[in-house]
N, C-alpha and C positions, 0 to 999 in steps of 0.2 A: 703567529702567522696563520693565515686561512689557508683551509685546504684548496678550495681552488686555488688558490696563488701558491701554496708548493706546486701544486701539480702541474700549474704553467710554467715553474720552473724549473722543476725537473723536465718536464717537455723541452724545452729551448737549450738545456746543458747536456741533455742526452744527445743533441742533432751535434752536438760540437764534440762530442767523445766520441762520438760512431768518424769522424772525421778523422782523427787522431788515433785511434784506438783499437787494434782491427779486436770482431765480435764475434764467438763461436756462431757455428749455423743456425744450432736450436733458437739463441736471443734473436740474429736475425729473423727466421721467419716469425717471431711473436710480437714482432715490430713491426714485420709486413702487414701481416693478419689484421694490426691494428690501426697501419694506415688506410689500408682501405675499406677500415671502417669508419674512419673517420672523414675518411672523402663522402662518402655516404648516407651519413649522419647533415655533413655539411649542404649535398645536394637536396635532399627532402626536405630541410631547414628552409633553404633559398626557394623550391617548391612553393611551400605551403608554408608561410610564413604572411601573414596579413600587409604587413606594412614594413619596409625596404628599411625603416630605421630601429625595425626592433633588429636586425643585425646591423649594428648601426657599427661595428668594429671587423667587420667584414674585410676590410684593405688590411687591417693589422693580422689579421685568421689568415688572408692569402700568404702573405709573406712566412710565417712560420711554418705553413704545410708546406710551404716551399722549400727550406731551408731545410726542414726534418726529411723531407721525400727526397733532397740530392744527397744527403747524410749516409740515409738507406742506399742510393745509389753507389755513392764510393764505396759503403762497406759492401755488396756484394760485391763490385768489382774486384776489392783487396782478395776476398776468398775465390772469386774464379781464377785468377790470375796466381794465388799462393798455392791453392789446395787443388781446385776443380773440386770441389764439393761447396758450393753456396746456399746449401739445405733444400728441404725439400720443395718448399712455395716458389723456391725461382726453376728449380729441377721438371718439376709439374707443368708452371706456366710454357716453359718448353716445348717439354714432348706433346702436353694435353692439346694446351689451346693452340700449339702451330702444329698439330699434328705428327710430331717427330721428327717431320720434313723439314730440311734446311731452308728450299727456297718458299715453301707455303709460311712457315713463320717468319721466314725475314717478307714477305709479301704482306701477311696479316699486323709486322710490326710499322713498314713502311705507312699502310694505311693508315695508323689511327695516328699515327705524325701527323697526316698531309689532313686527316680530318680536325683533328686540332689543330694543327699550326693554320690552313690557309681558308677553312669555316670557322671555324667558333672563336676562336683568337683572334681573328682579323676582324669577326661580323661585330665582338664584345668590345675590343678595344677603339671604335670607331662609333658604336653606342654609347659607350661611356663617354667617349669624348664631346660628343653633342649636346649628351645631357646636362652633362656638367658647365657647358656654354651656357645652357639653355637656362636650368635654376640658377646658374649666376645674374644671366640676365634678367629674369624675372621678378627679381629680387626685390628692386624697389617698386614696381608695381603691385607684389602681393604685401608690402609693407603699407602701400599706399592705402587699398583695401579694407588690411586691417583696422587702420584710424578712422576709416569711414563707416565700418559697422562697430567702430568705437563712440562715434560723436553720435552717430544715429540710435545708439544705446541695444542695437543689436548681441554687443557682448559686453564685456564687466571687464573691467582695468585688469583682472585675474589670466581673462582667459584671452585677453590682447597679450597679454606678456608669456601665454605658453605658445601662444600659436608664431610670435615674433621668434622665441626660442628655437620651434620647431623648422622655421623656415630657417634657421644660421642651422641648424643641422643637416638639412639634408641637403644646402650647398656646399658646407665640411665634407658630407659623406661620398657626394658626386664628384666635387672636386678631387677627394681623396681617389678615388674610382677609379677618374681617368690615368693617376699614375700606377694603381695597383694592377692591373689588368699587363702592363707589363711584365713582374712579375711571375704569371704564367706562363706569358707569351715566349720569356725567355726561357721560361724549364723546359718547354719542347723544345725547344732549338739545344738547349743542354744534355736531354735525353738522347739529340741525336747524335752529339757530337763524341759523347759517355760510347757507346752503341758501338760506333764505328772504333773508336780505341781501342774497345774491350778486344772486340773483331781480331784487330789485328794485333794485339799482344798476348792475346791468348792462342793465336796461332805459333808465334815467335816463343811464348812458353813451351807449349806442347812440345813444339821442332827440337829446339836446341836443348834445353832443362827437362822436359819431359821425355824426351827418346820417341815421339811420336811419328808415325809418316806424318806429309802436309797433309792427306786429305782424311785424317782421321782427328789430326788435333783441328783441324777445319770442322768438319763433322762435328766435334762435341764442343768445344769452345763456342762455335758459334750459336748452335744451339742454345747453350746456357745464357749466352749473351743477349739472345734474344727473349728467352725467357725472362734475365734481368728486364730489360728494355720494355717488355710487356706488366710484368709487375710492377714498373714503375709509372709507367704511363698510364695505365687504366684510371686509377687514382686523378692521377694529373687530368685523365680527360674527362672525368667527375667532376671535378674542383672546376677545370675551366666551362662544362657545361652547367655548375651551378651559378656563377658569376654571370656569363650569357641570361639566366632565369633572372635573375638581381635588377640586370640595369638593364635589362627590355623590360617590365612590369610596366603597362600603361597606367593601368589604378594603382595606386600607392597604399590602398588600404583593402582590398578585395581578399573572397576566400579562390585561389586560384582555381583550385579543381573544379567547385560549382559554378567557377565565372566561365571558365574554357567550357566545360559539358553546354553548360545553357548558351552559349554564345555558339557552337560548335552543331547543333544536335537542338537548336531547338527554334526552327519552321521548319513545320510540315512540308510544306512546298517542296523545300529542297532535300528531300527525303522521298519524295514522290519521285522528281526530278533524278535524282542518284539512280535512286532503284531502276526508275523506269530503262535509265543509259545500259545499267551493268547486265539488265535482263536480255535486251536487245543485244548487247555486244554476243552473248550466251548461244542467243539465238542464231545469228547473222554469221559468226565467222565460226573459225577452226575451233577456236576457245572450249572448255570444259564446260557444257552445255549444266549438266548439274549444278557445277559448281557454282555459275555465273548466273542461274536461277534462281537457288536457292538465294546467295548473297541480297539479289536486289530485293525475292519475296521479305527480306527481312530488312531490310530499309525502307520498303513500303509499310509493314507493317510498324515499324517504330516512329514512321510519320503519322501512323494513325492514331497510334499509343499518345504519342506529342499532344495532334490535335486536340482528342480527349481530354488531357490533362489542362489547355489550355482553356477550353471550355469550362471543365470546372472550376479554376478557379477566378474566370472572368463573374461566372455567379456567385461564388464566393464573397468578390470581395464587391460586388452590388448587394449581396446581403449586409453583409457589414455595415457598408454603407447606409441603407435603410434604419439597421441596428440605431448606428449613431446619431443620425437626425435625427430617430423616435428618440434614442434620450435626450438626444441635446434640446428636444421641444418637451420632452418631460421634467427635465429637470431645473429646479428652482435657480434664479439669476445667481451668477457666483459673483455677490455684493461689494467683495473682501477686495477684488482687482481692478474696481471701479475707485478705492480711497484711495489709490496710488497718485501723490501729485508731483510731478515732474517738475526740479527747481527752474530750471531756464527751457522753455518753449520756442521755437521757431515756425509759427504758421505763414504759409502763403498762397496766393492764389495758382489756377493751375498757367499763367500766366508766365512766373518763376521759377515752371517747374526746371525746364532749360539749362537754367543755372546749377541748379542741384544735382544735377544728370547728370554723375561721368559717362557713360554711352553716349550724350550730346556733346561734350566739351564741355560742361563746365564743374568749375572748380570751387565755386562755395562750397564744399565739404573741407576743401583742404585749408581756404580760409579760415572757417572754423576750430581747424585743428591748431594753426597757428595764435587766431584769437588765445584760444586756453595756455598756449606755449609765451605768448606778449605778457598776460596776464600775471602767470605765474612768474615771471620773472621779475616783471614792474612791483607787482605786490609782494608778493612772497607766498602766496597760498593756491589750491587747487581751484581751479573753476572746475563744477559741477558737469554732468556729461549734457551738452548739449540738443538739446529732441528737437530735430527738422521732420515736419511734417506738411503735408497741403493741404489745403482746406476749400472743398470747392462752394462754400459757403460766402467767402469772400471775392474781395472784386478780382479779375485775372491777375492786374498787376500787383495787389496789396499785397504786403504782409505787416505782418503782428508778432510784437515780442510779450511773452508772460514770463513772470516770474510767480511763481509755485500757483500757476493756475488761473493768475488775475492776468487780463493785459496792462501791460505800464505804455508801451509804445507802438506807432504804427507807424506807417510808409508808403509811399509806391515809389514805381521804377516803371522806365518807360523801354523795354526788348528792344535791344539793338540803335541804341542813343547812349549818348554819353552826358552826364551830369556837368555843366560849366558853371563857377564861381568864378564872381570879379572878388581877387583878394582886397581892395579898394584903389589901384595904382593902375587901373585901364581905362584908356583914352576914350576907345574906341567900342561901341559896342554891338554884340552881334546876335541876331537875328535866333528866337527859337520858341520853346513853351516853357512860360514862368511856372516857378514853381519854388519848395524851398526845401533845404538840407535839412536831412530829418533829424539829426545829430545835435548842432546846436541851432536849428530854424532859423537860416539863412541863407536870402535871399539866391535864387539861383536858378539857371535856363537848363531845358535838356536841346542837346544840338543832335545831329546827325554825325554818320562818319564823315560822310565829306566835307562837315567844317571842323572835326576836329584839330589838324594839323594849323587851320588859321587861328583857329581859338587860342592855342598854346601860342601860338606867337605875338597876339595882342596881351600875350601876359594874364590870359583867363587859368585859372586851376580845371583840369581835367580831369574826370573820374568816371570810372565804368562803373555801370550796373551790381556788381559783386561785391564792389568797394565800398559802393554806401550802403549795402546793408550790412555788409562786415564792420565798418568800420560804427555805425547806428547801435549795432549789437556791441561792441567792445564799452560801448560808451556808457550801454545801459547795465550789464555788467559791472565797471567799474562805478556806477552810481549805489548800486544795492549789493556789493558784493559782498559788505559787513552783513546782510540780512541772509547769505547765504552759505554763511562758514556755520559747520554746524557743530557740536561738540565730538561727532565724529572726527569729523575735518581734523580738530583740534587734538584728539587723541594719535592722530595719525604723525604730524607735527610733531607731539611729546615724540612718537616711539620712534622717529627718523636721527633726533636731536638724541638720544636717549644711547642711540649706537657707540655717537663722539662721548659725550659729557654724560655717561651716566649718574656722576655723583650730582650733577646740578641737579636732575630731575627726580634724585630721591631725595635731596633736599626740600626744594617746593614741592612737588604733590606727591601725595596728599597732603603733607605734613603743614606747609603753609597754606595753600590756597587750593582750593576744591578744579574739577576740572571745567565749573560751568562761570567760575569768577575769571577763570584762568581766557576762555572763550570771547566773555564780555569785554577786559581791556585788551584783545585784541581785536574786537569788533568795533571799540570804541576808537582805535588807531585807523581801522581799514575804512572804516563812517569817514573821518575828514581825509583819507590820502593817503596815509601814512604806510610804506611798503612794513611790512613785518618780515620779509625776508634773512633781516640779521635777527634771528631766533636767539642766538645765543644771549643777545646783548639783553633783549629784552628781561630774557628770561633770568638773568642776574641780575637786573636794575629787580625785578619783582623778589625775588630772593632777599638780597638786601633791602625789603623794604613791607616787606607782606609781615612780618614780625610786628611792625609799630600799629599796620592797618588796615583792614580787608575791603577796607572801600574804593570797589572797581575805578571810579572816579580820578580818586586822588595818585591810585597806582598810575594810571592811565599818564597824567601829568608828568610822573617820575619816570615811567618810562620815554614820551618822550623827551624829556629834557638830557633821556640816556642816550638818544637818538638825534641830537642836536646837530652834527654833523650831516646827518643825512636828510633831515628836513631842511637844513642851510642850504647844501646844493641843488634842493629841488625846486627853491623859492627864490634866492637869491644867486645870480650869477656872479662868476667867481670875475674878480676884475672889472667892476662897475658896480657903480652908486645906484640903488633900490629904492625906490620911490615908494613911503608909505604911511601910513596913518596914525597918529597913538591917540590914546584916551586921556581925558583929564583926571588927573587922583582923585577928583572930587567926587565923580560920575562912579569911579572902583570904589572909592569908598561907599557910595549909595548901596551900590550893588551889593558888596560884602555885609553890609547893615541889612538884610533884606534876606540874607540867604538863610534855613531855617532847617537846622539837620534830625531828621527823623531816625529810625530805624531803619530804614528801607532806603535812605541818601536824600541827601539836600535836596532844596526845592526853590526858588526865587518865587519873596513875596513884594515883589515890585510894586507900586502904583502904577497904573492903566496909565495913568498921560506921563507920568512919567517916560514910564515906555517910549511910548508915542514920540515923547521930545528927544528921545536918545535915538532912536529909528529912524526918526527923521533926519538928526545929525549926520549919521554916518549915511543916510542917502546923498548927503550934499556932500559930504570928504569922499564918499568913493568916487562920487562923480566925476570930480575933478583927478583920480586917477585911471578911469576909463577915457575921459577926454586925451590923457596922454599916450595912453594905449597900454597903461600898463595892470596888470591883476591887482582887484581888488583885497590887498594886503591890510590887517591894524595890526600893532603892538600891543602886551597891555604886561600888566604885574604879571608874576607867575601863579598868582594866588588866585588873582581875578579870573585868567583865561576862559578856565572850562563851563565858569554861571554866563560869561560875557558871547562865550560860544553858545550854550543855550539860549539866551537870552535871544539869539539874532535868528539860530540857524532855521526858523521857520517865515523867517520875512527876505534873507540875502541867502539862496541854496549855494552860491559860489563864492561867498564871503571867505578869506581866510585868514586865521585869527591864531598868532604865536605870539608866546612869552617872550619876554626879553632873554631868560634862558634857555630859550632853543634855538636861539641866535648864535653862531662861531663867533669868534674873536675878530676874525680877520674878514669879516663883513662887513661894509659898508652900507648905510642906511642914511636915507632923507625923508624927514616929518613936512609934510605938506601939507598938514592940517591936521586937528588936531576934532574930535569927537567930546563935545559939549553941548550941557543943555540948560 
């Protein structure tokens, strides 16, 4: 066991023995001595303590100084009431601090009741409790924040996730607050109530058991009682003046003393202004003419002290200043921060800016946030931190997507219009500026507000300004998101999967496959669609399979055909006949006669018209499945797939092309022509 942790246990067993157990005087007072030091300790702490959650157990500290301080309580009481000897620290507090007088100490102990109970108890426990409203309510707002100096790349996935941490903290800590603050509230209502019994049973001692007159065992009973009552309270009015320090701290992170001195004491002005009143008052009335001199000669003068100081270091820091311009013009281009390329870019005109602005209402940051939340779920992997930037380079309304610094696509948007598509089933049409969806370049009007509501009811699709560029970006995204998984990426993956299945992952890597082949069949999956989300499955179809062959390729195939199920439902719906293409054996056979395995993986040595005659085929069979409205799907061997997917995928970009074996069972399929040349 650690020594702090006995010594908080013994702390919390002693308050319960002192309850049960009465304690010669001497132990008493070296328990007093020690509470209020420890009130003490705690008040300087809550002072000067930078930030409210480095006493972040502050509610759990009130409660046991609690408990330990009524402990003390009852054991003095036990010895006024057995002995009339409760040691010297309650003896002292007595006669010292109420003077020896009956009614000056029960005077001086009434006070610091009525100052803690109906000031600082009341003023703390009514702070706490707004506060603690207040960072609850706040809560999702400073969450929101977060994510948006996340996508804007302001901070690193690192320090999203302490500052996320730090915000459930110090609504734990407020919330905790609000209830702890009772607590105190009630030990002065217990001191008073401790106070007045002692009072009067230590009169009823004296009288009857002790052979005292009433006004002698009044006399000293009360006295000591009062003394209890004061050595108990001071403490107590520590504690609840440190708690009061706690939850009024405006800065959460400030050094309090130099924040209060400079905020306090530091314009001149009102240092002028003091002095000048307390000189005059000196002057003008009966008041202590010295006195009231002197004070303000010295508030003038520590306005002047101010000034000075303010002066210098207003030059100060315009030297500086200076300083740094001269280097930053001496000093050679720092080269190294210009190679930084950003995977995914978001430029636009200042036209856009609108949108990007929460201080204007809008919400493309939060689009964004969910774009990478859509992504990773669809796919299974992390999008990259998105960088929104303006560019007043461009038109007002453009914007531009890059991907590691190239642009792939562009756009405009027209403020405060809404985008209208006819899905193809509208009669009637309405009136606006043509233009087309940047996403798949179709045909489409920007309307006004005030035809929005008729547009939706001619059956036109609606969309705002936010949407087509959110939804533009998800699309470019998912096009290149294989060219954006990086072996990073991918390490990150192993060591998530690595937590559940660590023996899968010291099976495969190193031992079977490296972590840049490992990268490639799942680039090779994310390239046509394929979610890699079920890691697991993957990563054991490779397992079982990287032994016979390290060719990204081939694994590629075995993995999906591991994942057969879940490209079924993505392609084919469950409960209906799928409309689709297959190959002649004859045209797979060409193809597998052609294919020509190097070192470095296969390669089709096709004949050019060949080509041409197979290209051209499957332009006419897809045809006739876009005439029907349905995706253009082939079949083919499982052997052939992955040359037949090469073979096309730079002439059909949305061709797709599955084995017979990554077909379920329980699908349904219709050949409606058939690819021949």
């Amino acid at each position: 066991m650690k020594k702090a942790d006995l010594g908080i246990g013994l702390y919390i067993l002693s308050a319960f023995i002192f309850l049960i157990i009465p304690i010669p005087s001497i132990l008493l007072d070296v328990m007093l001595a020690v509470n209020i030091s420890l009130a003490l300790i705690v008040l300087f702490n809550a002072l000067f303590v930078k930030e409210v959650l480095d006493m972040a157990f502050y509610p759990t500290l009130l409660l046991l100084t609690t408990i330990f301080r009524i402990s003390l309580n009852v054991s003095s009481t036990k010895l006024i009431l057995m002995t009339g000897e409760p040691g010297n620290v309650v003896t002292t507090f007595g006669n010292f601090v109420g003077g020896g007088n009956l009614i000056i100490g029960f005077i001086v102990f009434i006070i610091l009741i009525l100052i803690q109970f109906l000031v600082i108890n009341k003023g703390s426990e009514r702070v706490a409790e707004v506060t603690a409203r207040f960072t609850l309510d706040a809560m999702p707002g400073k969450q929101m924040a977060i994510d948006a100096d996340l996508n804007t790349g302001a901070i690193n996935d690192k320090e999203a996730k302490l500052r996320r941490e730090k915000i459930q903290e110090e609504a734990n800590f407020f919330g905790s607050m609000d209830g702890a603050v009772k607590y105190v509230k009630g030990d002065a209502a217990a001191g008073l109530i401790i106070t007045i019994i002692n009072i009067v049973g230590g009169i009823a001692m004296g009288v009857l058991m002790g052979g005292l007159e009433i006004t002698d065992a009044l006399q000293k009973y009360t006295i000591l009682t009062i003394g209890d009552g004061l050595v108990s309270q001071i403490p107590s009015l520590l504690i609840s003046l440190a708690t009061g320090i706690l939850v009024t701290k405006a800065s959460k992170s400030a050094d309090f003393g130099t924040t209060l001195v400079s905020q306090l004491f530091g314009i001149p002005k009102v240092m002028y202004i003091v002095g000048g009143v307390i000189a005059f008052l000196g002057i003008t009335t009966p008041l202590n003419t010295i006195l009231f001199l002197a004070l303000g000669l010295v508030f003038v003068i520590t306005g002047v002290v101010i000034s000075n100081h303010i002066h210098e270091a207003e030059i100060e820091s315009s030297t500086e200043r200076d300083d740094v311009d001269a280097d930053e013009i001496r000093r050679p281009e720092n080269v190294v921060s210009l190679l930084q390329v950003d995977p995914i870019e978001l430029e636009f005109g200042y036209g856009v800016i609108p949108l990007a602005d929460v201080n204007q209402g809008g919400d493309l940051l939060d689009r964004v946030v969910m774009i990478r939340r859509q992504v990773a779920l669809e796919l299974g992997c992390v999008v990259p931190i998105i960088r929104l930037r303006d560019n007043i380079q461009l038109n007002p309304n453009q914007y531009i997507i890059k991907i590691k610094g190239i642009q792939i696509s562009e756009g405009e948007i027209l403020f405060n219009h809404y985008m209208a598509m006819n899905p193809g089933f509208v009669e009637e049409e309405i009136t606006g500026i043509k233009t087309f969806e940047p996403s798949f370049h179709l045909p489409a009007i920007w309307i006004t507000e005030n035809q929005r509501e008729r547009a939706e009811s001619l059956g036109y699709t609606v969309v705002d300004p936010p949407s087509v560029i959110a939804t533009h970006l998800t699309e470019v995204i998912r096009k290149h998101i294989a060219e954006l998984l990086t072996r990073q990426d991918v390490q990150n993956l192993i060591n998530n999967l690595k937590e559940t299945n660590p023996s899968l992952i010291e099976e495969l890597v190193p031992k079977l496959l490296g972590l840049g082949e490992i990268q490639k069949v799942l680039q090779n999956l994310l390239g046509e669609g394929i979610s890699i989300r079920d890691l697991l499955t993957i990563f054991e179809c490779l397992a079982d399979h990287a032994a016979t062959t390290r060719d990204t390729d081939i694994l590629t195939e075995y993995v999906r055909q591991s994942l057969k199920r879940a490209i079924s439902s993505k392609y084919f719906p469950a409960n209906e006949t799928t409309s689709v293409v297959t190959v002649d054996p004859a045209i797979e056979q060409e193809i597998m006669n052609s294919v020509k395995q190097t070192e470095q993986g296969a390669y089709l040595t096709l004949d050019p018209e060949k080509t041409k005659k197979i290209v051209k085929a499957i332009e006419m069979e897809t045809e006739k499945l876009e005439k029907m409205g349905k995706s253009s799907i082939i079949i083919t061997s499982p052997i052939v797939r992955m040359y037949f997917k090469k073979l096309t995928e730079n002439y059909f970009k949305d061709l797709i092309v599955i084995s017979y074996n990554e077909v379920d069972s329980n699908v349904e399929l219709q050949s409606i022509g058939m690819v021949t040349a």
